[in-house]
Rosetta silent file (secondary structure, phi, psi, omega in degrees, C-alpha in Angstrom):
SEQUENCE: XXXXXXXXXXXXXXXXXXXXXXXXXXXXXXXXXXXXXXXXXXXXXXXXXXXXXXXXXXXXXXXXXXXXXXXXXXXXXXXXXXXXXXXXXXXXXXXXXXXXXXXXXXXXXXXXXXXXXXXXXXXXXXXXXXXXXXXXXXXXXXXXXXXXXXXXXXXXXXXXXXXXXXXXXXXXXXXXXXXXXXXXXXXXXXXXXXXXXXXXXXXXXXXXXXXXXXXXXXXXXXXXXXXXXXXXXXXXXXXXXXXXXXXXXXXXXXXXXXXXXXXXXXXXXXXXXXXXXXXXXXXXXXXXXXXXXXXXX
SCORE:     score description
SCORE:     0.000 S_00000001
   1 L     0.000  130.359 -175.485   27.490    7.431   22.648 S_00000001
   2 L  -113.405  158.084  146.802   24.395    9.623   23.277 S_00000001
   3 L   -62.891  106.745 -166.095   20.905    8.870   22.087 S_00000001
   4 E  -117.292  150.207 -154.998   18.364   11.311   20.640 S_00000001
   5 L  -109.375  155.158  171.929   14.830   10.811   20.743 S_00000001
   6 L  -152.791  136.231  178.756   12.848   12.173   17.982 S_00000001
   7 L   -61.411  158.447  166.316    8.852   12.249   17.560 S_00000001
   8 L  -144.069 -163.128 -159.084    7.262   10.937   14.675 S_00000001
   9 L   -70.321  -60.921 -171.147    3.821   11.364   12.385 S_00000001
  10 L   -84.075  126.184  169.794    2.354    8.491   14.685 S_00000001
  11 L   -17.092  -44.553 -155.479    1.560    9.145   18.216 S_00000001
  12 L   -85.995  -29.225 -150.608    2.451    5.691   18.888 S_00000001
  13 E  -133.646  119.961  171.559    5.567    5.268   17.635 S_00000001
  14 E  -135.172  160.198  173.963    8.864    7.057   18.200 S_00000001
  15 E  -103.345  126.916  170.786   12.989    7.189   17.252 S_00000001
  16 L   -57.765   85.491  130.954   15.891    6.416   18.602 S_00000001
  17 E    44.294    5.879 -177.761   18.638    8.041   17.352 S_00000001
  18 L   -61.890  162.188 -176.236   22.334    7.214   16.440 S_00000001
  19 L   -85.458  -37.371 -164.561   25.363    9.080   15.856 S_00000001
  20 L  -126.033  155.763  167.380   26.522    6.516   13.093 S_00000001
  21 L   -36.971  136.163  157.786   24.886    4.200   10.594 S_00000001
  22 L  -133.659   31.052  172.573   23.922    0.945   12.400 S_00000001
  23 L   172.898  121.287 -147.884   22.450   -0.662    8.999 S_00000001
  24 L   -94.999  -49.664 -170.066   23.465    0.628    5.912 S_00000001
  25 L  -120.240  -12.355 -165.686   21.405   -0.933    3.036 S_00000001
  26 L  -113.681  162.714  152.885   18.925   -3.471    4.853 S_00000001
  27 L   -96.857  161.765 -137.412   16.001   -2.769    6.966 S_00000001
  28 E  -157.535  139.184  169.854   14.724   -4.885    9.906 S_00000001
  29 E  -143.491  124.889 -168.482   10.787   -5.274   11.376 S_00000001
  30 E  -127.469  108.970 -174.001   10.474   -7.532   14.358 S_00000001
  31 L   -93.502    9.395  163.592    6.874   -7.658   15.893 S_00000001
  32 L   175.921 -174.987 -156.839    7.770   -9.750   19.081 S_00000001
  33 H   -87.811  -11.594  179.182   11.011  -11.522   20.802 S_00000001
  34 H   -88.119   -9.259  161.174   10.765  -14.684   18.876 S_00000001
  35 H   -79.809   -1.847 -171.528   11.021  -12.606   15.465 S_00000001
  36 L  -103.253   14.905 -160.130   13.949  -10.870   17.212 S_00000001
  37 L   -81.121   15.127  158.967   16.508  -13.501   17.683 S_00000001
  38 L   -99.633   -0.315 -166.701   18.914  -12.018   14.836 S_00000001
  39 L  -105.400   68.322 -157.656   18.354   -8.706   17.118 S_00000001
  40 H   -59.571  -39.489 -165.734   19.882   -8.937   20.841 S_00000001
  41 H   -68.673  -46.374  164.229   19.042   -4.966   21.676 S_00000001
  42 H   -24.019  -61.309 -154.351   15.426   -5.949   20.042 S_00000001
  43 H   -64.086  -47.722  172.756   15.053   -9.071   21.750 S_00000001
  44 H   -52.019  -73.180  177.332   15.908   -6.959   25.097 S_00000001
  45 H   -31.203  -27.061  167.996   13.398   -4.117   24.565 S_00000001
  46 L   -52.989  -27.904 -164.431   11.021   -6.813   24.236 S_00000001
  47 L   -86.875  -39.066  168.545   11.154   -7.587   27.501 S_00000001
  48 L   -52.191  138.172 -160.288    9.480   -3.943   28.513 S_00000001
  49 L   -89.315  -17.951  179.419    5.428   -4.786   28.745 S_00000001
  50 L  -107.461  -23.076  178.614    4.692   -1.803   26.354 S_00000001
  51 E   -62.498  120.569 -177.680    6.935   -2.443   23.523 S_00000001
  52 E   -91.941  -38.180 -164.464    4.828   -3.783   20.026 S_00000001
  53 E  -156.925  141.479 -175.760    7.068   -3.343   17.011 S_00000001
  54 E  -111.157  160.761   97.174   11.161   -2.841   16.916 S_00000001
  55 E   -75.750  126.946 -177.955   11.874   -1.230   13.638 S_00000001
  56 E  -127.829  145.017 -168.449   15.900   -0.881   13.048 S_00000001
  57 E  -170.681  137.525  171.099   16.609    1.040    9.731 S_00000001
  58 L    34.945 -121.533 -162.535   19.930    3.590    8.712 S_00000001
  59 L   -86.148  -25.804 -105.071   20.886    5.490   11.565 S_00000001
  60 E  -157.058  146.910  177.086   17.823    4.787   13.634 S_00000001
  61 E  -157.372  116.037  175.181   15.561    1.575   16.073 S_00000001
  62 E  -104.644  152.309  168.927   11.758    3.215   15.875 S_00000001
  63 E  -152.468  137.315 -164.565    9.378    1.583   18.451 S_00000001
  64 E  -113.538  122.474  160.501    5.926    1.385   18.389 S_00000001
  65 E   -53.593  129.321  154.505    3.788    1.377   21.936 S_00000001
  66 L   -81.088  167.840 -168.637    0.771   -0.338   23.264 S_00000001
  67 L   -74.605   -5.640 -169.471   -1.661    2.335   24.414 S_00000001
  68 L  -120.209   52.239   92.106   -0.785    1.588   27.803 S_00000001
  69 L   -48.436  135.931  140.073    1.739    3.955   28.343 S_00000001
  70 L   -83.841  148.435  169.760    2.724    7.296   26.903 S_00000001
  71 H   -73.731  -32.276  174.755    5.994    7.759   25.689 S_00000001
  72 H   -55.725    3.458 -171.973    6.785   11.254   27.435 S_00000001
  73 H  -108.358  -53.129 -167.684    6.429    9.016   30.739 S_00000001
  74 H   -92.519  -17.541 -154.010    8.930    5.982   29.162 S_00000001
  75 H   -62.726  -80.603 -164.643   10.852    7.735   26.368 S_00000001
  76 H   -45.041  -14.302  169.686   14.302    8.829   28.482 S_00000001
  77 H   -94.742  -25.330 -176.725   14.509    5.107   29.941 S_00000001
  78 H   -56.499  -46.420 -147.066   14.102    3.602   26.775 S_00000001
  79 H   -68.656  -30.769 -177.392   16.528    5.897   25.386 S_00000001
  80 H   -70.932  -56.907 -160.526   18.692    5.223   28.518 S_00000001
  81 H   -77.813  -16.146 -178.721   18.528    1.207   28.498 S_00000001
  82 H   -82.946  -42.982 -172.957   19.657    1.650   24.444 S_00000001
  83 H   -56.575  -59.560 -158.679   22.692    3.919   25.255 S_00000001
  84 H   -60.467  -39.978  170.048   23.525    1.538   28.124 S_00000001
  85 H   -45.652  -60.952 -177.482   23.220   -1.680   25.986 S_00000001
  86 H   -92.176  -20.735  162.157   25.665   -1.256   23.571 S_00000001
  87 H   -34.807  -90.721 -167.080   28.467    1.071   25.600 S_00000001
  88 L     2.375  -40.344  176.277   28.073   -2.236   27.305 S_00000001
  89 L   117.988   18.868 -145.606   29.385   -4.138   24.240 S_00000001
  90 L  -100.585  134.389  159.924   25.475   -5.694   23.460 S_00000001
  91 L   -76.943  120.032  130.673   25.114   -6.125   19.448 S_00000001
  92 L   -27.723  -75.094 -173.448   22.637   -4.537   17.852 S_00000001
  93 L  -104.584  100.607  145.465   22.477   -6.937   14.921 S_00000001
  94 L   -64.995   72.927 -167.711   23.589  -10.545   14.338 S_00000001
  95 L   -91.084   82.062 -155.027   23.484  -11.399   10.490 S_00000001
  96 L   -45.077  101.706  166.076   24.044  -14.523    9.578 S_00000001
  97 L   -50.364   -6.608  174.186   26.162  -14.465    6.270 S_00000001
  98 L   -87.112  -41.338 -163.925   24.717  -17.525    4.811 S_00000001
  99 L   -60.242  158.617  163.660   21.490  -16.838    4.624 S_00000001
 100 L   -87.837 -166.824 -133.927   20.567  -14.394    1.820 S_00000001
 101 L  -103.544   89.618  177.114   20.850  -11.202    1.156 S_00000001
 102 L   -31.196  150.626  178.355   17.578   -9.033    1.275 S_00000001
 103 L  -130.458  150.322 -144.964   17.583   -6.893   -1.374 S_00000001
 104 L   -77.613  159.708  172.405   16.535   -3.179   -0.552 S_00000001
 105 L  -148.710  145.762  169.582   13.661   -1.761   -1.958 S_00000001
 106 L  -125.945  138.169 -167.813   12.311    1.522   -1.770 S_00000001
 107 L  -114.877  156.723  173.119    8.598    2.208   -0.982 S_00000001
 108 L  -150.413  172.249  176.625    7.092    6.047   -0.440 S_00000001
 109 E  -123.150  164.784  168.045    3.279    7.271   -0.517 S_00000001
 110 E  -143.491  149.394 -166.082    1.850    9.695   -2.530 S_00000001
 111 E   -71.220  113.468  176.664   -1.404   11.454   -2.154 S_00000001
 112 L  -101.562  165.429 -179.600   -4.071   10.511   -4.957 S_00000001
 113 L   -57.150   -8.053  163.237   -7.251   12.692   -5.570 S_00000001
 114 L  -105.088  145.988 -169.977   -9.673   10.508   -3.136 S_00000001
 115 L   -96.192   11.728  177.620   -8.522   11.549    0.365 S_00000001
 116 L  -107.847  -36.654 -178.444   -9.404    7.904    1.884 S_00000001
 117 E  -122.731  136.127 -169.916   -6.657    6.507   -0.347 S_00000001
 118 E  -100.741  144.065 -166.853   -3.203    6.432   -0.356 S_00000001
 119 E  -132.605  113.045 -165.188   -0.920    5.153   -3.254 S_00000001
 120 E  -103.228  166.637 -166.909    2.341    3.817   -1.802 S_00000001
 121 E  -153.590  108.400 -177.813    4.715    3.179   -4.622 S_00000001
 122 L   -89.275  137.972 -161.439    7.636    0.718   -5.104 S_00000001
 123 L   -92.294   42.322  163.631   10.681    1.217   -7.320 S_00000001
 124 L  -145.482  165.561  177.599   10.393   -2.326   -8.838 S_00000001
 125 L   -70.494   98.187  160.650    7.407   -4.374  -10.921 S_00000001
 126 L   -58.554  -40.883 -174.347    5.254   -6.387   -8.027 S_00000001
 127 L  -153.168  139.969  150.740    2.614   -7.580  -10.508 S_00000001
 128 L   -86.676   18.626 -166.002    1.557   -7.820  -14.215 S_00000001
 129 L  -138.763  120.710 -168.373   -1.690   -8.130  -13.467 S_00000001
 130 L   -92.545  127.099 -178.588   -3.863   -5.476  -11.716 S_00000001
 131 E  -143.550  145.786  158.437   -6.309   -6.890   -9.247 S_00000001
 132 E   -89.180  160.568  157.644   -8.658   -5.236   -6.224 S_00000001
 133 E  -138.935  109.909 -156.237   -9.581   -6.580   -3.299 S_00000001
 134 L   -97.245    2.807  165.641  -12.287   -5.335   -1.330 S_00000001
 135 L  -166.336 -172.374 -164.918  -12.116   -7.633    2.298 S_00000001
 136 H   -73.373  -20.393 -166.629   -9.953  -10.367    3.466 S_00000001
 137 H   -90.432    2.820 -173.584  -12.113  -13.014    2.085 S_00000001
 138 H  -110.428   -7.534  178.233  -11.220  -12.123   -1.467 S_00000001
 139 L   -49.550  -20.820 -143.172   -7.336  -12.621   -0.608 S_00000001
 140 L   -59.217  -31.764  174.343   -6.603  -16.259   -1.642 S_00000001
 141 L   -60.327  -44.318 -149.654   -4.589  -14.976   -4.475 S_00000001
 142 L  -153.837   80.044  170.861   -2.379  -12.676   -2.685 S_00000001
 143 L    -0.320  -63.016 -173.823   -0.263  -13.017    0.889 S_00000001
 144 L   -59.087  -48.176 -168.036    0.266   -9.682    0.785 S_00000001
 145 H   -70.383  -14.991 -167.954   -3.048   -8.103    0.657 S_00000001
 146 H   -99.299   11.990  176.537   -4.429  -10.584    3.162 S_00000001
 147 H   -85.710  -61.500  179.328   -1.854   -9.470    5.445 S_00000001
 148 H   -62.823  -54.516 -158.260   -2.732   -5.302    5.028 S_00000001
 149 L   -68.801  -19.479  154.578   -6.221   -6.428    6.050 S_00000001
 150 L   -69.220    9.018  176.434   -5.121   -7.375    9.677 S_00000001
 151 L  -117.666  121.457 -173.624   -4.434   -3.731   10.372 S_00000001
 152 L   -40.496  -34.072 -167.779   -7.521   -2.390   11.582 S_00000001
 153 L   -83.924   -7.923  169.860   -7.910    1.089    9.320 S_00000001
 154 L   -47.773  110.887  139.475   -7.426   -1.350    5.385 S_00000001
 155 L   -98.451   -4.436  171.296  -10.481   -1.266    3.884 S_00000001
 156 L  -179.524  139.774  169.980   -9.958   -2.305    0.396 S_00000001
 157 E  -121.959  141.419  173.451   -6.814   -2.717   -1.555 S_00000001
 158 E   -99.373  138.655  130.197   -5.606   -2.100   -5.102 S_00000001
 159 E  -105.771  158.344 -178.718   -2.682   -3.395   -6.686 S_00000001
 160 E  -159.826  150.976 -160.325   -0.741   -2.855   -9.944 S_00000001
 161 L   -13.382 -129.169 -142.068    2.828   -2.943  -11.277 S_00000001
 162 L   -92.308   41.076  158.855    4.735   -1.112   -8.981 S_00000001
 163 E  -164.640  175.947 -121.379    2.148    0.356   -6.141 S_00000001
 164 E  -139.504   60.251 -174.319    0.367   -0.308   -3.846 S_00000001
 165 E   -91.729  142.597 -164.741   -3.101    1.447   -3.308 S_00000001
 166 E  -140.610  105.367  172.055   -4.804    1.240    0.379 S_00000001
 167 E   -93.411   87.071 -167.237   -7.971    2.907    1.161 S_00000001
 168 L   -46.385  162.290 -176.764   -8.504    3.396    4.641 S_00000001
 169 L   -84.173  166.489 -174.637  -11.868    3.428    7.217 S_00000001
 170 L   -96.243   49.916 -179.958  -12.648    7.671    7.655 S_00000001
 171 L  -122.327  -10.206 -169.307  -12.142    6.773   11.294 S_00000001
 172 L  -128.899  135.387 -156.221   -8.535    7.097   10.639 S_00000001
 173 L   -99.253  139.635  164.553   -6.130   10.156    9.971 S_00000001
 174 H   -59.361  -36.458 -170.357   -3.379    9.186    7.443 S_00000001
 175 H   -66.653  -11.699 -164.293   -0.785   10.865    9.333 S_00000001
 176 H   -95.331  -26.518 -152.732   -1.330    8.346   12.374 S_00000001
 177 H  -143.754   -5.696 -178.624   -1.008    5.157   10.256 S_00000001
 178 H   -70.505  -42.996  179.624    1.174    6.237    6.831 S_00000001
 179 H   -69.880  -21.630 -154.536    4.663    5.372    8.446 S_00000001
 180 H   -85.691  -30.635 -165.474    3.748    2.151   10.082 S_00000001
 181 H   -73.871  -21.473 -174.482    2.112    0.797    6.607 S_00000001
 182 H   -86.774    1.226  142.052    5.328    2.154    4.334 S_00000001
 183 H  -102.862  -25.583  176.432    7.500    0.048    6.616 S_00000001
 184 H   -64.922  -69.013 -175.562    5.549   -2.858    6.626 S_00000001
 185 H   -51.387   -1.887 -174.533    5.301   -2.954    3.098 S_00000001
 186 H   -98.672  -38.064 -167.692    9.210   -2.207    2.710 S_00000001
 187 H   -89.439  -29.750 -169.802   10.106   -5.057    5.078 S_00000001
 188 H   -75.189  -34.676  170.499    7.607   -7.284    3.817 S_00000001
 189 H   -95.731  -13.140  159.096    8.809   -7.088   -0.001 S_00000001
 190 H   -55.310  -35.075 -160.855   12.599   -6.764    0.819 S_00000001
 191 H  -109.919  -10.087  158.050   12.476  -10.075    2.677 S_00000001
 192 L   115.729   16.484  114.393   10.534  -11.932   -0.428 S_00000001
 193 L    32.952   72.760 -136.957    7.462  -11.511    0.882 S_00000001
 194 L   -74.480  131.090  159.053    4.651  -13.608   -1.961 S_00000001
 195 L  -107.987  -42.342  163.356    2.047  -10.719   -3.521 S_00000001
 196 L  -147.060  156.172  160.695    0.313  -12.397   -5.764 S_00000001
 197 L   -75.240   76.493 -174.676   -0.263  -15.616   -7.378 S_00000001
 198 L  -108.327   46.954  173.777   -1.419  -14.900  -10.280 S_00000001
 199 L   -95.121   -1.760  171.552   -2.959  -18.154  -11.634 S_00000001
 200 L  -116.036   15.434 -176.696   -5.452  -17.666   -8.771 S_00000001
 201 L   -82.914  122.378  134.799   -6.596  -14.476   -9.472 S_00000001
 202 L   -14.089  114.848  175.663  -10.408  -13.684  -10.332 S_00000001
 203 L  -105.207  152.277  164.863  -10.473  -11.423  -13.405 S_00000001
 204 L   -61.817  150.848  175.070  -13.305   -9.138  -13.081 S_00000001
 205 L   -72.925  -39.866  143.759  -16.224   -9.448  -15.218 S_00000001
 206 L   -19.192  -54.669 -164.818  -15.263   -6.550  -17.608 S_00000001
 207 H   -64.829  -57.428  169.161  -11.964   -7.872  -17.756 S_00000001
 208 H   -50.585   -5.950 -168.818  -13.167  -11.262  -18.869 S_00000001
 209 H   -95.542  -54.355 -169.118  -15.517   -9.429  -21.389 S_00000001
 210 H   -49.842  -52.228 -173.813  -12.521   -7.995  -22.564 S_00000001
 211 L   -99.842  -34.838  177.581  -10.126  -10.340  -23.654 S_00000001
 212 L   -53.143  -43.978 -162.705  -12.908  -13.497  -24.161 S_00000001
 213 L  -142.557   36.979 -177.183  -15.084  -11.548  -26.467 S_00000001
 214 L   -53.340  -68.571  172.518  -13.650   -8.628  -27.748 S_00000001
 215 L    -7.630  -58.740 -171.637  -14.292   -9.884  -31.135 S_00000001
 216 L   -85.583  -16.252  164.225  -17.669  -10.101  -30.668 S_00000001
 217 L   -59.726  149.864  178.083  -18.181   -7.215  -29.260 S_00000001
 218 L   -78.880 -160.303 -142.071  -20.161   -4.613  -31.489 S_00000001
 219 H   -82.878  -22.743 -172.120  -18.224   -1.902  -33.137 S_00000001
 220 H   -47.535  -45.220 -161.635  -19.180    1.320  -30.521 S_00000001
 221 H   -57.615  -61.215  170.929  -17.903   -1.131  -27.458 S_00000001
 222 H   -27.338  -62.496 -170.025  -14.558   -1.969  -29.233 S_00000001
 223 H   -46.316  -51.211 -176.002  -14.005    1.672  -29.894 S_00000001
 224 H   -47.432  -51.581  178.901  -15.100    2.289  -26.041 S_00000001
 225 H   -60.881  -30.934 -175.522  -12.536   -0.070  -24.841 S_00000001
 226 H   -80.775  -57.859 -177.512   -9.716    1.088  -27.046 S_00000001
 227 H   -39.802  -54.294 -176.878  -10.461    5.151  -26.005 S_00000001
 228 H   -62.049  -70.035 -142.248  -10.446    3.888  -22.091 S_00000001
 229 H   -64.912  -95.372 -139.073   -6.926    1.500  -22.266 S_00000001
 230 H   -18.702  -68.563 -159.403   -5.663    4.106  -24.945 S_00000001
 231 H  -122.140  -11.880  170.576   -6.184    7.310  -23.375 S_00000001
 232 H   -75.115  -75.016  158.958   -7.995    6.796  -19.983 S_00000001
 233 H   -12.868  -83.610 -160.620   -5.944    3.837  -17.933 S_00000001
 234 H   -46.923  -70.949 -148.001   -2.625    5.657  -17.861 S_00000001
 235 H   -48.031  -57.981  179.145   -4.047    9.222  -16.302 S_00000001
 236 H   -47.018  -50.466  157.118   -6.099    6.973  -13.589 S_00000001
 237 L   -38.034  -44.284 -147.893   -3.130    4.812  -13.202 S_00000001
 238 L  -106.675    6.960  175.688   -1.044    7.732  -11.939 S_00000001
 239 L  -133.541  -19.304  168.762   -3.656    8.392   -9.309 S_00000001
 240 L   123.450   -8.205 -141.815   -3.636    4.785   -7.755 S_00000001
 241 L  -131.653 -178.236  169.587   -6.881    3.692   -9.403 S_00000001
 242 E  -162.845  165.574 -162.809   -7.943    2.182  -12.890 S_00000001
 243 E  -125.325  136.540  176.754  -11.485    2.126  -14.946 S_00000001
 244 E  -133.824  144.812  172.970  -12.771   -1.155  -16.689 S_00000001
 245 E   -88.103  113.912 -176.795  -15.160   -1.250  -19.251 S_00000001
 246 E  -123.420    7.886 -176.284  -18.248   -3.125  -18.608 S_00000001
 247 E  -177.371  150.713  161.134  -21.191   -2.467  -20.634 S_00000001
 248 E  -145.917  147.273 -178.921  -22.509   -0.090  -23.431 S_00000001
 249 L  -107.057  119.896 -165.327  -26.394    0.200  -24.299 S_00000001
 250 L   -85.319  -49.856  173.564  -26.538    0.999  -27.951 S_00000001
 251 L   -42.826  -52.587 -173.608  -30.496    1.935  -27.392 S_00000001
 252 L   -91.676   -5.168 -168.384  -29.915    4.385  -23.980 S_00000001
 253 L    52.922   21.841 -149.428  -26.363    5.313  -25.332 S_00000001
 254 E   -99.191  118.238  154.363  -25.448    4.398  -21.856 S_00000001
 255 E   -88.202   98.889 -154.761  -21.736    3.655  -20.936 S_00000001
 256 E  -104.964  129.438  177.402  -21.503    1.399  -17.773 S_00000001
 257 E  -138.059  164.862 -175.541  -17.708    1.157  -16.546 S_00000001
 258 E  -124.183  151.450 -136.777  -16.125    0.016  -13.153 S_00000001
 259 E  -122.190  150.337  179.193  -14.032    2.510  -10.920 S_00000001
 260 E  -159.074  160.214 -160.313  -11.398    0.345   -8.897 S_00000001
 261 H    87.864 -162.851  171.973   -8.513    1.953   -6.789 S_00000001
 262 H   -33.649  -41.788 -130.454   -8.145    4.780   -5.820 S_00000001
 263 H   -98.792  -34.746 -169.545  -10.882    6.141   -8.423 S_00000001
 264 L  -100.582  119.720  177.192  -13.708    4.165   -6.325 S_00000001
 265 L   108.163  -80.624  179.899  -15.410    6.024   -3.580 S_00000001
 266 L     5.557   89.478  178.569  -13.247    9.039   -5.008 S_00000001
 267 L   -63.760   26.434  177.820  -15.304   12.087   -4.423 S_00000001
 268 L  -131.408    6.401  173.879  -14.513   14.063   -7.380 S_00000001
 269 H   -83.849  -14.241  144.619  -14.996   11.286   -9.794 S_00000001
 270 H    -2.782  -72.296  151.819  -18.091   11.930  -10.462 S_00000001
 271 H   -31.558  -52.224 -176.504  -16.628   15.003  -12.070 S_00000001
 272 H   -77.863  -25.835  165.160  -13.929   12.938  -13.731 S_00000001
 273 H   -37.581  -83.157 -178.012  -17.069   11.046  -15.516 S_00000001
 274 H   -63.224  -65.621 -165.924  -18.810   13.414  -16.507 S_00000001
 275 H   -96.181    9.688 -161.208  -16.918   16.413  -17.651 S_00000001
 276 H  -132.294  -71.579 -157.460  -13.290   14.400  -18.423 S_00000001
 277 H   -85.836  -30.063  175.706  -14.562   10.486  -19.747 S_00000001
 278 H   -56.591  -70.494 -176.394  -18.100   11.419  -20.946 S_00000001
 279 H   -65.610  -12.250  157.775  -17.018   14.273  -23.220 S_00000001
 280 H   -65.049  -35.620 -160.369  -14.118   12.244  -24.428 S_00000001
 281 H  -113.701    5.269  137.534  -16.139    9.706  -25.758 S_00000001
 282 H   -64.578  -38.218 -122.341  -18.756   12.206  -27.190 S_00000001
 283 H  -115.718  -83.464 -163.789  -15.840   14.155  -28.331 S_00000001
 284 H   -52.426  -45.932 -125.414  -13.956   10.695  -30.167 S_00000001
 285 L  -120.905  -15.049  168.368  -17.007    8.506  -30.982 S_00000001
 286 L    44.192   54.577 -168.479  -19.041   12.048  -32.448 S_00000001
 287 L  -136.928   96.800  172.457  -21.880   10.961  -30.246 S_00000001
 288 L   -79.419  -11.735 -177.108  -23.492   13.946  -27.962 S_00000001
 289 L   -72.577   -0.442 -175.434  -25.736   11.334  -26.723 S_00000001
 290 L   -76.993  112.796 -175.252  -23.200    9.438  -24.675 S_00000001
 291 E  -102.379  134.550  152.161  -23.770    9.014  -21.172 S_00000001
 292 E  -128.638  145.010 -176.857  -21.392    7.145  -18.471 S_00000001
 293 E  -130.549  141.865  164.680  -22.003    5.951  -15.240 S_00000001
 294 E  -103.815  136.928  177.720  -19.911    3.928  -12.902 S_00000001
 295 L   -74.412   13.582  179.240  -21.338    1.101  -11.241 S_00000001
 296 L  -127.055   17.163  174.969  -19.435    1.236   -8.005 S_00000001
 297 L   -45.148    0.000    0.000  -19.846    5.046   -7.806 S_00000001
């Protein structure tokens, strides 16, 4: 059996190779040897001083470096000590049949219109409830998110039914960090992995506006609020991000709303304000006076 090494988007991290499947439907993330003990060729690789992360997935065992090494110095002995293990007879994989059965999921990213954030997107419902989080200390609600915030380059996360938005520090190139978060997030909800709780979630003050006092609102705001979920929400959704309605000034004609995702920070929303949600609601509401601003612009 030969091995073939192949490069990947991050520097750090490259793959190994098989001729044949050596895990068909589940994927496997082991971040040191006492997470490896269903893994013997893991748990061995462990034992090398530079190895950080085993990944084993389809065809494939990706490993991620400490800086202190390169891999063009290490790659052909890893590549060597894998080939040698199993001729040898060494298992890859131990699975215990009792326990249960992960069940596969598939996550991928896609590029939304702010270039700091990435919208990774899973093909089952995570949450019914859309919530940000903008540091670790806002987490209490949700495993997951307080999890992405140990990886240095998170700086604020969105979530909502099925994705996953992650806006990164500008200090950091997507391509160097996209694979390692779109397996973490694959292994972490495959293996049952809690994302949110959502009797502990915070509703935003909009949101709480929203559903508490709709009623009561007067009749412009109602309208505002139906025109955003109606015809606003979905298009933003589809970009990673979402818009909440949080104020209207009947005197300044002033629309105050709150940009969350993707949508926040998002240098062209500005743009999306002004010439896309401003003139909609001038356009529906037959009001040229209508201004909007967001308050996290």
């Amino acid at each position: 059996m030969k091995i073939n090494i192949k490069n990947t988007q991050n520097p750090t991290i490259i793959k190994f190779e098989f001729p044949d499947f050596i895990t068909k439907t589940e994927n496997f993330e082991f971040k040191n040897i006492d997470e490896a003990k269903n893994s013997p060729l893991a748990k061995q690789l462990f034992y090398l001083p530079f190895v950080k992360t085993v990944y084993i997935s389809g065809n494939f065992i990706a490993v991620e470096r400490y800086s202190i090494v390169e891999w063009e110095d290490v790659q052909d002995d890893v590549a060597e000590q894998i080939e040698n293990f199993v001729n040898g007879g060494g298992k890859i994989l131990e699975i215990d049949e009792t326990q249960p059965k992960k069940q596969p999921v598939t996550v991928y990213g896609e590029t939304t219109p702010n270039p700091a954030t990435l919208k990774f997107v899973v093909n089952k419902l995570i949450t019914k409830t859309a919530v940000e989080f903008k540091n670790i200390d806002q987490t209490k609600a949700s495993p997951l998110a307080k999890e992405l915030f140990n990886f240095p380059y998170v700086k604020e996360i969105y979530i909502d039914e099925n994705y996953i938005s992650v806006s990164k520090y500008e200090s950091y190139n997507w391509d160097e960090i996209t694979l390692e978060l779109r397996m973490f997030l694959k292994s972490y909800i495959e293996n049952g992995g809690p994302i949110l709780d959502e009797s502990l979630i915070e509703a935003p003050k909009a949101e709480k506006q929203k559903i508490a006092n709709f009623d009561h609102l007067d009749t412009t705001s109602q309208q505002i609020i139906n025109i955003l979920e109606e015809y606003v929400k979905p298009a933003v959704a589809a970009d990673g991000g979402n818009i909440l309605f949080d104020s209207y000034d009947e005197n300044e004609k002033r629309v105050k709303v709150i940009l969350q995702g993707a949508c926040n920070g998002c240098p062209s929303s500005t743009f999306t304000l002004k010439s896309g949600i401003e003139n909609m609601l001038k356009d529906m509401l037959r009001d040229n006076d209508i201004k909007v601003e967001a308050l996290n612009a």
